[in-house]
KEGURO-637172 format. One record per residue (C-alpha): residue in three letters; x, z, y. Coordinates in steps of 0.001 Angstrom, whole numbers. Layout:
<recs>
r  x  z  y
ALA  X  Z  Y
...
</recs>
This chain:
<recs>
r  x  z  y
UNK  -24912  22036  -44571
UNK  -22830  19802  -45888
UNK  -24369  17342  -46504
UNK  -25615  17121  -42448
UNK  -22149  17747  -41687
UNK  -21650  13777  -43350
UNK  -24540  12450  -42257
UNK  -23522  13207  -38591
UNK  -20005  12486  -38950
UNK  -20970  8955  -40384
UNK  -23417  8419  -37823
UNK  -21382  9454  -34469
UNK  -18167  7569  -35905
UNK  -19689  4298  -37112
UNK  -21100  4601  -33035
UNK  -17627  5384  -31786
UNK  -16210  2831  -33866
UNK  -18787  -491  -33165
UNK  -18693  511  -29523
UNK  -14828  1518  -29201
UNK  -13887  -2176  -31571
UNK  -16537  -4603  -28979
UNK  -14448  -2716  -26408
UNK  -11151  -3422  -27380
UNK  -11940  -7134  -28315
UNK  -13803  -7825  -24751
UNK  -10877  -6020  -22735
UNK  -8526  -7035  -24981
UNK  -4013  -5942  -24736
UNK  -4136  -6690  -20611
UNK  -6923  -4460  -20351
UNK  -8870  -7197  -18203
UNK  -12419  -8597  -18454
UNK  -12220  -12277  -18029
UNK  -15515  -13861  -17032
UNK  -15844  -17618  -17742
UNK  -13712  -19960  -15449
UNK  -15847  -22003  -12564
UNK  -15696  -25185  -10934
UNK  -16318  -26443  -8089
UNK  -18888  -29087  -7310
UNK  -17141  -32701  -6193
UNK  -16518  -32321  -2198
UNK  -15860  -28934  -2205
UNK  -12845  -27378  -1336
UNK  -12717  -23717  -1890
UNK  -14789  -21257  -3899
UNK  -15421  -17575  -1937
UNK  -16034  -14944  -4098
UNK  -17983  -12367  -1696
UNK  -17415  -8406  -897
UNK  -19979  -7519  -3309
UNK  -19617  -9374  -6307
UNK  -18068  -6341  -8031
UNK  -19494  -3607  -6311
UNK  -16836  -1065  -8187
UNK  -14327  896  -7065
UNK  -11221  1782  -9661
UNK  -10737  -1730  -11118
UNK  -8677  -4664  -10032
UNK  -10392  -7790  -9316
UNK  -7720  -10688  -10787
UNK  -8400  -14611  -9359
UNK  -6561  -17414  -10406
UNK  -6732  -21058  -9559
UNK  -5836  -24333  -9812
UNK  -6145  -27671  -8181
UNK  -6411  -31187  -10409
UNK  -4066  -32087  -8007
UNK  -2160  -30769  -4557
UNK  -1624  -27558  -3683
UNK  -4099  -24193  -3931
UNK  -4343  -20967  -2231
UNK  -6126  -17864  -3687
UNK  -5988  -15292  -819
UNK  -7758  -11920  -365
UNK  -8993  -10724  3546
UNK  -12063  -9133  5138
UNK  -14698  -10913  4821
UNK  -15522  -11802  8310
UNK  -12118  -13237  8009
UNK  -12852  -15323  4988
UNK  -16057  -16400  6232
UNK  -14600  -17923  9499
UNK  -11269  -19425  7405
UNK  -14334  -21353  4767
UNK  -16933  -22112  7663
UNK  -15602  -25594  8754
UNK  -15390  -26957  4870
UNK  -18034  -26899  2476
UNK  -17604  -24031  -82
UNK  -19079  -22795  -3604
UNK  -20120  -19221  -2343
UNK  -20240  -17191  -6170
UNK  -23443  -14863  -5613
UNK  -23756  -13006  -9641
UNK  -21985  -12826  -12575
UNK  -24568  -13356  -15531
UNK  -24233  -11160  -18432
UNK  -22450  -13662  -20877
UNK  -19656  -14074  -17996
UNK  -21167  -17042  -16395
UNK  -20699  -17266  -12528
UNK  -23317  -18432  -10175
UNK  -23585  -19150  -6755
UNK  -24547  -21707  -3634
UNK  -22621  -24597  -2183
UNK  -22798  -24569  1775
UNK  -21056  -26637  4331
UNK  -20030  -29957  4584
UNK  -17647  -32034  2356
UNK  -14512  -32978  5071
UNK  -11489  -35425  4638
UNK  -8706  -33956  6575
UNK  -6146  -32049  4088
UNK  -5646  -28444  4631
UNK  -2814  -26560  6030
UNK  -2655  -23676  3548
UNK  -28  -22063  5826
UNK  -1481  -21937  8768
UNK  -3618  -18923  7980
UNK  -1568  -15285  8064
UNK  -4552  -13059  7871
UNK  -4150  -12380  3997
UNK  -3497  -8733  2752
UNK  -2606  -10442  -342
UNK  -1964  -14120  -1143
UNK  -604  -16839  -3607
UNK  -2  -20489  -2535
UNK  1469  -23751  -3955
UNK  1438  -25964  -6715
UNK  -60  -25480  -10638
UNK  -1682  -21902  -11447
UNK  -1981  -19198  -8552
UNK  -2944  -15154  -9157
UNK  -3980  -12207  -6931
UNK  -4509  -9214  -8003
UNK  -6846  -6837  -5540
UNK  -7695  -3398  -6842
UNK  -11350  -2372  -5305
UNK  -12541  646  -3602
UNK  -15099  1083  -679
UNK  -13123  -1226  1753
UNK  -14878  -4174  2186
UNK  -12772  -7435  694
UNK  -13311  -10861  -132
UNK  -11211  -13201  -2040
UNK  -11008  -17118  -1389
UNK  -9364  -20194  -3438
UNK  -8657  -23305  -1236
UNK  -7673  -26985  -2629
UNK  -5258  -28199  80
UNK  -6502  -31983  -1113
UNK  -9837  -33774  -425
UNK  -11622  -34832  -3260
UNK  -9296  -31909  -5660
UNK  -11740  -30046  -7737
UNK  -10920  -26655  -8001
UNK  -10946  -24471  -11349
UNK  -11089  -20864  -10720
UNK  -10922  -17789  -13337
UNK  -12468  -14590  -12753
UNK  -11276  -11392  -14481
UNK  -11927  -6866  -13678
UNK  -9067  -5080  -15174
UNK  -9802  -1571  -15565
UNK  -6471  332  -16254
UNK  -5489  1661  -19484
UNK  -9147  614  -20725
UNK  -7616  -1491  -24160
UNK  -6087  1898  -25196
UNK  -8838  4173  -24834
UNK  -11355  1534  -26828
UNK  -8553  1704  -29464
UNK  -8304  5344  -29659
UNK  -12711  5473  -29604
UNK  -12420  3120  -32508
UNK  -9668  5106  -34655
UNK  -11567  8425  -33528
UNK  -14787  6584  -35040
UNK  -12864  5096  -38108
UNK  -11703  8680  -38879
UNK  -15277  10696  -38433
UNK  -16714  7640  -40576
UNK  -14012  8389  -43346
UNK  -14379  12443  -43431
UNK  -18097  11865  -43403
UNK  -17901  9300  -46316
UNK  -15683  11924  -47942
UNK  -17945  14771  -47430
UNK  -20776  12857  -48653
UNK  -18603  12183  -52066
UNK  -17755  15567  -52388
UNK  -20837  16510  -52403
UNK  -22477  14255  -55199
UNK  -19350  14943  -57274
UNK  -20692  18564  -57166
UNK  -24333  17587  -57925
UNK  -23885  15562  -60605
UNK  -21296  18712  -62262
UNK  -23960  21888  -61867
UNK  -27034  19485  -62926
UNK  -28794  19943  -66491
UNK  -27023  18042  -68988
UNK  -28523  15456  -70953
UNK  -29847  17888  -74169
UNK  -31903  20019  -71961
UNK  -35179  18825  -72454
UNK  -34677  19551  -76164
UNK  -33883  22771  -76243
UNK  -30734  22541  -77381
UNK  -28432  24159  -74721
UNK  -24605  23400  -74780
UNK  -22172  25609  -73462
UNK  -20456  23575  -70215
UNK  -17022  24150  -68760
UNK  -17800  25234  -65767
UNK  -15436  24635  -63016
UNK  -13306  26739  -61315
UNK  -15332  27919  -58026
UNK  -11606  29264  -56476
UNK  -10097  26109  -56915
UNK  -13416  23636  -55745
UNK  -13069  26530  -52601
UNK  -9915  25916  -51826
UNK  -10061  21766  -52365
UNK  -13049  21806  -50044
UNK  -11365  23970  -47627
UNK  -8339  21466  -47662
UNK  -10184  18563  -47327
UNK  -12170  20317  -44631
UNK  -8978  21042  -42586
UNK  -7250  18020  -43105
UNK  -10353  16391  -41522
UNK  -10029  18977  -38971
UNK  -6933  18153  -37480
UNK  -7100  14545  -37972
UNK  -9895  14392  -35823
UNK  -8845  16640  -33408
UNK  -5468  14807  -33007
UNK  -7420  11303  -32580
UNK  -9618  13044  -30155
UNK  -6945  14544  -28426
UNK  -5386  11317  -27926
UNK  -8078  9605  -27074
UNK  -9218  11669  -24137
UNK  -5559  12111  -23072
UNK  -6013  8104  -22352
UNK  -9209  8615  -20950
UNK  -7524  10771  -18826
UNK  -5140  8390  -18034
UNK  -7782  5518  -16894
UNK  -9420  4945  -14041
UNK  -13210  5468  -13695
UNK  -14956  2764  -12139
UNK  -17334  4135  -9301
UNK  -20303  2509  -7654
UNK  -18764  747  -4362
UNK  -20266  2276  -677
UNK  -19671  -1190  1021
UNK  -22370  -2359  3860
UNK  -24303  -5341  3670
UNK  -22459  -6587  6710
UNK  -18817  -5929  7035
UNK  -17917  -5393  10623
UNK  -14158  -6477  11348
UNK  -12456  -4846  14398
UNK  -11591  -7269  16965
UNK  -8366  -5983  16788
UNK  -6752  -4119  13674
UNK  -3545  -1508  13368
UNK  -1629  -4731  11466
UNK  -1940  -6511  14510
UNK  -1769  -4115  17034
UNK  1525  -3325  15804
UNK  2632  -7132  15534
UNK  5706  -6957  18156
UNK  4562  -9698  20767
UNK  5753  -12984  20149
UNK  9191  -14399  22074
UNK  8939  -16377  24533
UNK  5639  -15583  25065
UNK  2675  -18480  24877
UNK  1744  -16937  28059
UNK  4996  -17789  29616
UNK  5089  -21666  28063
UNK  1946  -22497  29025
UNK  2874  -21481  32879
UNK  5916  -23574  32416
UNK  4321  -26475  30994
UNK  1417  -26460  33454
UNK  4502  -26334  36468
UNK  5974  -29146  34813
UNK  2974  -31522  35173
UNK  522  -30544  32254
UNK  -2068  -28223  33604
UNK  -4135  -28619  30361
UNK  -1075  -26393  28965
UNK  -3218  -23199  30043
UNK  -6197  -23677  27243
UNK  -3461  -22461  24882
UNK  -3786  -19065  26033
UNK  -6776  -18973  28084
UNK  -10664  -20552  27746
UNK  -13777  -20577  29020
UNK  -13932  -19146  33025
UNK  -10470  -18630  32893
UNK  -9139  -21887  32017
UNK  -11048  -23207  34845
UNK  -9816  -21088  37100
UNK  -5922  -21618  35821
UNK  -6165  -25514  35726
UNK  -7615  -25758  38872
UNK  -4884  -23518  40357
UNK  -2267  -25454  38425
UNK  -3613  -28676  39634
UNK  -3521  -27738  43239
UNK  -266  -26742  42969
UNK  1202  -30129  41537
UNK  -1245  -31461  44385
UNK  842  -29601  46988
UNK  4446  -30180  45070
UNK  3727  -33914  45341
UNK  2467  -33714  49297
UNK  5675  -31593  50718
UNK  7946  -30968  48058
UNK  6561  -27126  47706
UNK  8123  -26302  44165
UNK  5397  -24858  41590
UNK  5806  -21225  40408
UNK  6251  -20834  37316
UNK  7028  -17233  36658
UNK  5247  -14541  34926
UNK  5680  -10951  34707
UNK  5069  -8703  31456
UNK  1823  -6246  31696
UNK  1452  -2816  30084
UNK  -1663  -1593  28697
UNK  -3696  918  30232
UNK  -6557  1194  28677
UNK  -8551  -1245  25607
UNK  -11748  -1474  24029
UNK  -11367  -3535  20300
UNK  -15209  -3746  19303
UNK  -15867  -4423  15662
UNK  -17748  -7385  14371
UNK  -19823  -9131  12197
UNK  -19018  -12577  12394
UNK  -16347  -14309  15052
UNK  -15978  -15114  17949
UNK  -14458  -11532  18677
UNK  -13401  -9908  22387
UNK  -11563  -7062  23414
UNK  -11747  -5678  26702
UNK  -8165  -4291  27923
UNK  -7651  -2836  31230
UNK  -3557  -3466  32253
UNK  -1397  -3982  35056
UNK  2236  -4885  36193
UNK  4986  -3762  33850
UNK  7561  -3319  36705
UNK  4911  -2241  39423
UNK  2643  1284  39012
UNK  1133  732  42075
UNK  -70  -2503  41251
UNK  -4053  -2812  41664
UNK  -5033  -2775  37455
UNK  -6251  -5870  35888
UNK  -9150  -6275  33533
UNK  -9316  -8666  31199
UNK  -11312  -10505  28275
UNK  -9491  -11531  25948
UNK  -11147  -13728  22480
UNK  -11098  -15429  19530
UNK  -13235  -17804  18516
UNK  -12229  -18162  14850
UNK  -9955  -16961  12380
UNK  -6931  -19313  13266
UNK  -7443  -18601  17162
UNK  -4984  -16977  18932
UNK  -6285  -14440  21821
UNK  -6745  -16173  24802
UNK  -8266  -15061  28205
UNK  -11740  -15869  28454
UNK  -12009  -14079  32072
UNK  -10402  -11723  34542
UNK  -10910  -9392  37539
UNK  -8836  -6943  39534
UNK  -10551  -3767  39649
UNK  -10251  -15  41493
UNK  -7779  1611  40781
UNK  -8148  4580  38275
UNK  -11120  2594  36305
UNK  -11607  4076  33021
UNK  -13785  1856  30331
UNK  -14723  4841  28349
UNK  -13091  8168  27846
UNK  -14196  8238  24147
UNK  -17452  8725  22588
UNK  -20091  6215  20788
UNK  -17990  6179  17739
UNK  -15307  3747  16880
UNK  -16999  316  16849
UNK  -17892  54  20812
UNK  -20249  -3076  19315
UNK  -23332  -3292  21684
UNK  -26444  -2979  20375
UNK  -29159  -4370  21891
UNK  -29993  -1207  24062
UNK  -26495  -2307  25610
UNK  -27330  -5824  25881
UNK  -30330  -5194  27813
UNK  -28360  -3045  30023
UNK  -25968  -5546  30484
UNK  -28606  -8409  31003
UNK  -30077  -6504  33457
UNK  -26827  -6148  35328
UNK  -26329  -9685  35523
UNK  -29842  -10296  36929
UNK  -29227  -7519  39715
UNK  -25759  -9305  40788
UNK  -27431  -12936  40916
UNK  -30655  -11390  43012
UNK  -28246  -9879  45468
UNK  -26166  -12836  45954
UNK  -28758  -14967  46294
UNK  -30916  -13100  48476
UNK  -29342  -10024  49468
UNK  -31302  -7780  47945
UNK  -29102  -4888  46317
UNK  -31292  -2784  44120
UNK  -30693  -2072  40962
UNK  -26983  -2002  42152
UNK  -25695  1853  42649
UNK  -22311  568  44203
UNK  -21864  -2852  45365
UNK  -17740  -2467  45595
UNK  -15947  -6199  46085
UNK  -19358  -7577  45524
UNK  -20336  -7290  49421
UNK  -17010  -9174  50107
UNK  -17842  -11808  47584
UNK  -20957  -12586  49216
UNK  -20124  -12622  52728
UNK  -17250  -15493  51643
UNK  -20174  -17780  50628
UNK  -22054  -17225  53961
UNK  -21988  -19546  56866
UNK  -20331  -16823  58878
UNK  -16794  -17395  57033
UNK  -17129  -20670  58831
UNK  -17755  -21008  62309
UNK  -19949  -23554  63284
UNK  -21806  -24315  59631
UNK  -24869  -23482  57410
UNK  -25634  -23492  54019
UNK  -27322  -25708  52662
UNK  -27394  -24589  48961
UNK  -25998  -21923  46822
UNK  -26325  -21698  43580
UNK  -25812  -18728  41067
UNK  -26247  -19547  37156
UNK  -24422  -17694  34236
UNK  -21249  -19437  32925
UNK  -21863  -21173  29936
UNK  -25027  -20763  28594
UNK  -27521  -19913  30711
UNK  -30342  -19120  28349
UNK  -27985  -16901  25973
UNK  -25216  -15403  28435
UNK  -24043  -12845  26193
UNK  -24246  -15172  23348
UNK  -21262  -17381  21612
UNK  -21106  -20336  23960
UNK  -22047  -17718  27068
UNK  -19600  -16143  29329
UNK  -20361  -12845  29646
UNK  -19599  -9903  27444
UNK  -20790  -6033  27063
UNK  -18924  -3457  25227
UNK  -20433  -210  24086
UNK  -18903  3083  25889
UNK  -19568  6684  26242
UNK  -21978  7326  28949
UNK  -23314  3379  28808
UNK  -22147  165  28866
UNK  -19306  -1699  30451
UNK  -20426  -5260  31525
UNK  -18416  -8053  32624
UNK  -20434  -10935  34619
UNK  -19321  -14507  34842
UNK  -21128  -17052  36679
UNK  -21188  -20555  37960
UNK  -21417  -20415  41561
UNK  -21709  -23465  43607
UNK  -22329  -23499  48036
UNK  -22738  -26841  49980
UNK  -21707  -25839  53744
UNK  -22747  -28391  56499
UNK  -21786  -28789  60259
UNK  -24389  -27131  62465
UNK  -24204  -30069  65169
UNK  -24525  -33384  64516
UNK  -21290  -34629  66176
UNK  -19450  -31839  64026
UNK  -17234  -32504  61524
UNK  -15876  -29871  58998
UNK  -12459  -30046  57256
UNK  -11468  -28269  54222
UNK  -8373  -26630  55167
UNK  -5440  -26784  52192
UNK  -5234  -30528  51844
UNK  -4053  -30031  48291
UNK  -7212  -28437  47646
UNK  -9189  -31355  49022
UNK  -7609  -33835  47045
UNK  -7818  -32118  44078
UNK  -11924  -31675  44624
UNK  -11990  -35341  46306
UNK  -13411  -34196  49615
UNK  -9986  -35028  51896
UNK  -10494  -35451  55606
UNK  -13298  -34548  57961
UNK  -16581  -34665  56890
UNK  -20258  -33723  58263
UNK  -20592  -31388  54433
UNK  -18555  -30617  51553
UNK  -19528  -28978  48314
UNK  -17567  -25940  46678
UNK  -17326  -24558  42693
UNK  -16435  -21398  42160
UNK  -16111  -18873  38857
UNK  -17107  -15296  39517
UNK  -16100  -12438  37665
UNK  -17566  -8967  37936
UNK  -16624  -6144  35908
UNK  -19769  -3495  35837
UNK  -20329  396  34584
UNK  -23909  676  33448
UNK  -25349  3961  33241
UNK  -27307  4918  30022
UNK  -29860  5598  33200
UNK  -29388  1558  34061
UNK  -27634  2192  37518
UNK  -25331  -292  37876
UNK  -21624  64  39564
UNK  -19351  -2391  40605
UNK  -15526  -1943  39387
UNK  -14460  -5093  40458
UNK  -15157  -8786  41466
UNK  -13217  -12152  41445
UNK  -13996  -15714  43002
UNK  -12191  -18037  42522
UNK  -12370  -21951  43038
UNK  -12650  -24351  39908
UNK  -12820  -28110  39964
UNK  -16896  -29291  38424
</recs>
């Protein structure tokens, strides 16, 4: 019994002891796993270490960088963040981490010349910045996190370390090893003990002769009690190392296996910045007062797309009329409260929110929706298009989860919306269209019966933007996922050339400022007129479509 009692203690300690010592030496004091340090390829300036390049939860993942020269950042965000941040500069993208430490991965982008503003971006959860070494630490769970190092110079390579610290993971090796080195020992002790006793009780060296000698035999109390001491000293010893050594087991994290999707989906809008107290003065407000002192290009600071037409045209008219009769420009804006918003989340930018608000100082003001966007990671929101809409409108009321991303069930929904608005403005035909609301208004203001004594000669209804792909990027329109269906809001290009019905007519565009600004002024047998529509829709999970709300307004082409 013994004698298996050694053999097993030498076998499971020399185990312990091999495994807990490679342990010790790879983790080493700082209890960190350093893979081997990467550079970057010439022309790149930042290396992105992806979401799922550790896919553990319960470590740390530590990054540090340096530049040959300039200044670096090492930064840690969501990855939809760090993907739009990297996009415009070419990039090592680290895809595996080999099994002798060596990272791997692809260069995309292209190499650029312009130096980087490493301050510019405030998106970071955790961040280092400036010149020589930089470090962040970022401990991993099941959030979804990626971790970028930028070279503010062109032409800087960039040298970037790697390292997973697993907490208290240096001590526990240690105490593996010492609780190997001390079952190896009492083993090798048993196993001693043992021979000792063979080679005592065995024949002596006159048997085979016959002549038998008279041994000493020894003293079976006292070789009880020695093995009984040796026995118990082992006893504790080990149980004391393995006492500690599971206390600091204990005492370390586990690594898990990460639950992170494929695809990260960023909220268009997260609790950090929804609780960001709005910024004084407001861009809103300086970008009215620098479009009413001359610059109407001021507005594409805090609006785009549909919008910015409409605003620029306004502002321009404006000025127009200032300079004509001395008609000072308004400048003033009033704050809005929030009624009602829908954040989607997101793969990939740009991102839109769809927020339902009106007058601050005014609760019977008729509510305003709006799109608001960003098209990357630096962007600030800006108003991509805007509607007034009945009152009482509600988006959602809850339901479909948290994202409110369409799918493409909603999309179709929403595509089919748009068709049904541009077939009844066009041709008057309204099905498909449950309630027409401000849409029958909008269409009798592009008939010839607004204007006595015309015709029209051509209308035209498009999507904004692009026409093939409305709902896409560089399209105007945008659908949000909601309870019941899908909330749709329409933007199109919408263009009407009205001529005089009698030859000897003439027609006249009637705000002068107006005419200048489109360079029609004075009479005129036709005129041509650009408009942006916007039309906020409710589509039924049915596909009945109801209008909430619709806007034209004139633009310059």
């Amino acid at each position: 019994m013994r004698r298996v009692m050694s053999v097993l203690s030498v076998t499971v300690g020399a185990v312990l002891l091999v495994l807990g010592t490679g342990a010790a030496a790879l983790v080493g004091p700082d209890d960190q796993i350093d893979l081997r340090t990467i550079t970057a390829p010439v022309g790149a300036r930042a290396v992105v270490l992806p979401h799922d390049l550790v896919p553990l939860t319960g470590v740390t993942l530590a990054v540090t960088a340096h530049a040959e020269h300039g200044d670096v950042l090492v930064g840690a965000a969501h990855p939809v963040d760090v993907a739009s941040y990297t996009a415009p500069m070419q990039r090592l993208v680290v895809l595996r981490a080999g099994l002798d430490g060596r990272l791997a991965g692809d260069v995309r982008g292209r190499p650029e010349e312009a130096p980087s503003d490493l301050g510019a971006a405030r998106f970071w959860t955790v961040e280092d910045r400036g010149s020589g070494e930089r470090t962040v630490r970022v401990p991993l769970d099941d959030a979804s996190v990626a971790v970028v190092a930028v070279a503010a110079e062109p032409g800087s390579r960039l040298h970037v370390g790697v390292g997973v610290e697993v907490p208290s993971s240096f001590g526990v090796a240690v105490g593996a090893a010492a609780l190997g080195a001390v079952l190896t020992g009492g083993g090798v002790a048993l196993g001693r003990r043992r021979r000792g006793r063979d080679r005592t009780d065995g024949p002596g060296p006159d048997a085979a002769s016959g002549e038998v000698h008279q041994e000493a035999r020894p003293d079976t109390a006292a070789d009880t009690a020695g093995a009984e001491s040796i026995g118990a000293r082992l006893t504790m010893l080990t149980t004391a190392t393995l006492v500690g050594t599971v206390g600091l087991a204990g005492c370390a994290a586990v690594p898990g296996v990460a639950a992170r999707p494929e695809l990260p989906e960023r909220p268009a809008l997260t609790a950090a910045e929804r609780a960001a107290p709005e910024p004084t003065p407001h861009p809103y407000t300086e970008a009215a007062a620098a479009a009413a002192a001359g610059d109407p290009t001021a507005w594409a600071r805090v609006t785009s797309g549909p919008q910015l037409a409409v605003q620029e045209f306004d502002a321009r008219v404006e000025l127009a009329r200032a300079a004509r009769d001395g008609t000072q420009v308004d400048a003033s804006t009033f704050p809005m409260t929030t009624l009602e918003e829908i954040a989607p989340a997101f793969t990939s930018y740009p991102l839109y929110r769809v927020v339902v608000s009106r007058r601050e100082d005014d609760e019977a003001a008729v509510p305003l929706l709006r799109v608001e966007e960003r098209q990357d990671v630096l962007d600030p929101w800006r108003i991509r298009a805007e509607t007034d809409v009945e009152s009482g409108t509600t988006l959602h009321g809850g339901g479909r989860g948290a994202t409110h991303a369409p799918d493409t069930v909603d999309l179709d929904r929403a595509q089919a919306a748009l068709d049904a608005v541009q077939r009844y403005l066009k041709a008057g035909d309204a099905s498909g269209v449950e309630d027409l609301g401000d849409l029958e208004e909008v269409r009798l203001s592009l008939s010839s019966d607004e204007v006595v004594g015309t015709v029209v000669q051509s209308l035209v209804v498009a999507p904004w933007g692009d026409r093939a792909a409305p709902f896409g990027p560089a399209g105007g329109s945008r659908a949000v996922a909601v309870a019941d269906g899908t909330v749709a809001v329409l933007t199109f290009d919408v263009g009407v050339t009205l001529s005089s019905t009698s030859a000897d007519g003439l027609l006249q565009i009637a705000d002068q400022a107006q005419a200048e600004v489109v360079g029609q002024p004075g009479w005129r047998s036709s005129f041509d007129l650009d408009y942006v529509l916007v039309v906020a829709a409710d589509v039924s999970s049915a596909g009945a479509v109801v209008i909430r709300g619709a806007d034209l307004s004139p633009v310059l082409r």
